[in-house]
N, C-alpha and C positions, 0 to 999 in steps of 0.2 A: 845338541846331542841328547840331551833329557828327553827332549820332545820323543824322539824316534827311540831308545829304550822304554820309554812308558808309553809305547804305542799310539802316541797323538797321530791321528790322521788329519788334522787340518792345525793349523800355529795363527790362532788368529791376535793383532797386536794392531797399535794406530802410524800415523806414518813414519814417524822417526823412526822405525826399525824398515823401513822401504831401503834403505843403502846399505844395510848390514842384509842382504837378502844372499846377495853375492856370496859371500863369508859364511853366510849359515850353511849355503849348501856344499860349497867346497868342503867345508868339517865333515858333511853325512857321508858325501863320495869319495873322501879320503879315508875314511873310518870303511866303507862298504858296509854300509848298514842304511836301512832306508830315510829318505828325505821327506818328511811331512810337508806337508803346503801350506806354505806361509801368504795368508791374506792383510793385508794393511787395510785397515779403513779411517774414515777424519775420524778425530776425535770430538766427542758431545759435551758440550756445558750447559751447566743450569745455572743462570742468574741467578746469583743472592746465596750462595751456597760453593761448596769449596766438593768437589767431584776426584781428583787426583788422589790417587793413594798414598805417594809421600809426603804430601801436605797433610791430609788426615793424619797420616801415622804420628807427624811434627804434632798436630795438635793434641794427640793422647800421650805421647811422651811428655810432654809441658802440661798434662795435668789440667788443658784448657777445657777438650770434652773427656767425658771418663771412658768411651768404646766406641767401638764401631757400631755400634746401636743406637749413639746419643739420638736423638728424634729432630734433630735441625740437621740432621746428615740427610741423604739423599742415594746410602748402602741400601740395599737388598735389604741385610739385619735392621737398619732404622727405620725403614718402610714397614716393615712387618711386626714387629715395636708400636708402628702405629695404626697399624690397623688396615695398612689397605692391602685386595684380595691381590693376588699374585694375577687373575686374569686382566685386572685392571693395568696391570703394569705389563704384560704381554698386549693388551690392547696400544697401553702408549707407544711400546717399542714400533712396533708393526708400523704404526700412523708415522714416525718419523722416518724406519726402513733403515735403510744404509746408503751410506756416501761415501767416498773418499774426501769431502768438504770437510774443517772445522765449523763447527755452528754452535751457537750459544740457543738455547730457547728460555722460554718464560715458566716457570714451576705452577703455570696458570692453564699450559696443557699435558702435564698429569694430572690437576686437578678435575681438567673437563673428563680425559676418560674414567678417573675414579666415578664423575658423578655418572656418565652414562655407562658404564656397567651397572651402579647399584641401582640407576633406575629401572631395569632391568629384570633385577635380581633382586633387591630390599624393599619389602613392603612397605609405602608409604604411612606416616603416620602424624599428625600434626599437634601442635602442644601452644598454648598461650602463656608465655613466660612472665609477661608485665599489662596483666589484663585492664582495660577498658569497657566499663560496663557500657551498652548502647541496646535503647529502647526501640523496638520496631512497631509506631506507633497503629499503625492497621495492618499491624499481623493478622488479626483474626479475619480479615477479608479475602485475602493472600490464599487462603486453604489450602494451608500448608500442614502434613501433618506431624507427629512430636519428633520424627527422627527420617533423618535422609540416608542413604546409602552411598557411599563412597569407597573407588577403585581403590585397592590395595595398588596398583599398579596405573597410575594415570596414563602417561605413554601408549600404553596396554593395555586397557583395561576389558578387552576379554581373555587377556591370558592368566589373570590370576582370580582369588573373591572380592570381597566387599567387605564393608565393616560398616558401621553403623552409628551417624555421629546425631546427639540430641539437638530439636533445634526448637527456640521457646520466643516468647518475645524480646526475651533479653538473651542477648547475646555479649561474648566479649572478645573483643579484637587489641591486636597488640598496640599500648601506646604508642607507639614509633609512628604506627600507621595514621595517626590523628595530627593535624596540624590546626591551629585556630587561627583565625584570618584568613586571609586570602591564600599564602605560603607563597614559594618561588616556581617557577615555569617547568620547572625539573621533577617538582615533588608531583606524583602521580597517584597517590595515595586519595585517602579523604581529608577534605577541607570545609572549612566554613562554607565555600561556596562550590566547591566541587564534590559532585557525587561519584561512588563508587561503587562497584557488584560485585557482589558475595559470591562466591568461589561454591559452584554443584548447586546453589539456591536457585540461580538464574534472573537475581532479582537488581536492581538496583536502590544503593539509602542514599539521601541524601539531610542535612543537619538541619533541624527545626530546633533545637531548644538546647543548650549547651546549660548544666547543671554541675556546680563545683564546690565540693566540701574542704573547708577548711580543718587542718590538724595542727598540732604541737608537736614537734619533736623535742624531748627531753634530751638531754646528755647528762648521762650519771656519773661521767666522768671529775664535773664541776660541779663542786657546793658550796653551798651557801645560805645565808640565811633571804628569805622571802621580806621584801619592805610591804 
């Protein structure tokens, strides 16, 4: 009866209100006042994450999350909390669509359309967090010059500018990306014996001379006297 005083033209709910449909409308034609359309559809689960609204509510009453914001929810409010664009999340709906099925998915395809909208839309930009100094022994044959150009938009890359990254003999690449020895069948990276190419250089390196500084770490934690 709420629905049709506050003017809802559609009563959309998941199946368990499918048998109460009967009863809903009998109230609105007994009343004479108009019947909204009541659509059921399955209802959607995210693996690894709790979606229903009585169970959310259960775990903010208990003090377990503090809102409907907490950022391990999977709300509208904790999405936007974290940061992803609202078209991203119109993209996900879309790609899943509507059923009348329950279905669980993987919180691994909101992540895919998060990244393809912002590929899109976020100008790429690249950062070396745990650098790896590496020598590029005939650079200077290479005639390459101090600085390349690289798409703001890779995907795209006539749809947006450029920017401009330095490029020297010495360059540094993420430790992660270096294995020494041979490594396992999986790792795809650089190896002792496996070469690999530089990303917009076009070039391939591969390991001549592997150079390693030893250091001390202190811990000021512990004292003592030195023998």
């Amino acid at each position: 009866m709420c629905d049709s005083l506050e003017n809802i033209t559609h009563s959309l709910c998941t199946k368990e209100f499918q048998s109460r449909r009967s009863s809903y409308y009998w109230l609105c034609n007994a009343l004479d006042i108009y019947c909204p359309v009541q659509w059921e559809y399955g209802r959607l689960n995210i693996n690894y994450t709790v979606v229903s609204k009585r169970k959310i509510k259960a775990l903010i009453d208990n003090k377990i999350i503090r809102d409907w914001d907490d950022p391990r929810l999977f709300t509208l409010t904790a999405l936007r909390r974290r940061g992803v664009p609202p078209e991203a999340i119109n993209m996900f709906v879309a790609r899943l669509g509507l059923s009348t099925a329950q279905t669980s998915i993987d919180p691994q395809m909101l992540d895919a359309a998060i990244r393809d909208y912002l590929n899109l839309t976020a100008p790429r930009t690249m950062a070396v967090l745990d650098p790896l100094k590496v020598t590029i022994e005939n650079f200077d044959e290479l005639g390459f010059g101090h600085s390349i150009g690289v798409p703001d938009f890779p995907l795209n890359p006539d749809s947006g500018g450029h920017h401009f990254v330095a490029v020297d003999r010495d360059i540094y690449i993420e430790r992660s990306d270096y294995r020494e020895g041979e490594g396992d069948k999986n790792f795809r990276r650089l190896t002792s014996s496996q070469p690999v190419g530089l990303k917009y250089l076009g070039i391939a390196i591969s390991v001549t001379h592997v150079f390693k500084v030893a250091f001390l770490e202190i811990d000021s934690s512990r004292r003592g006297k030195i023998m």
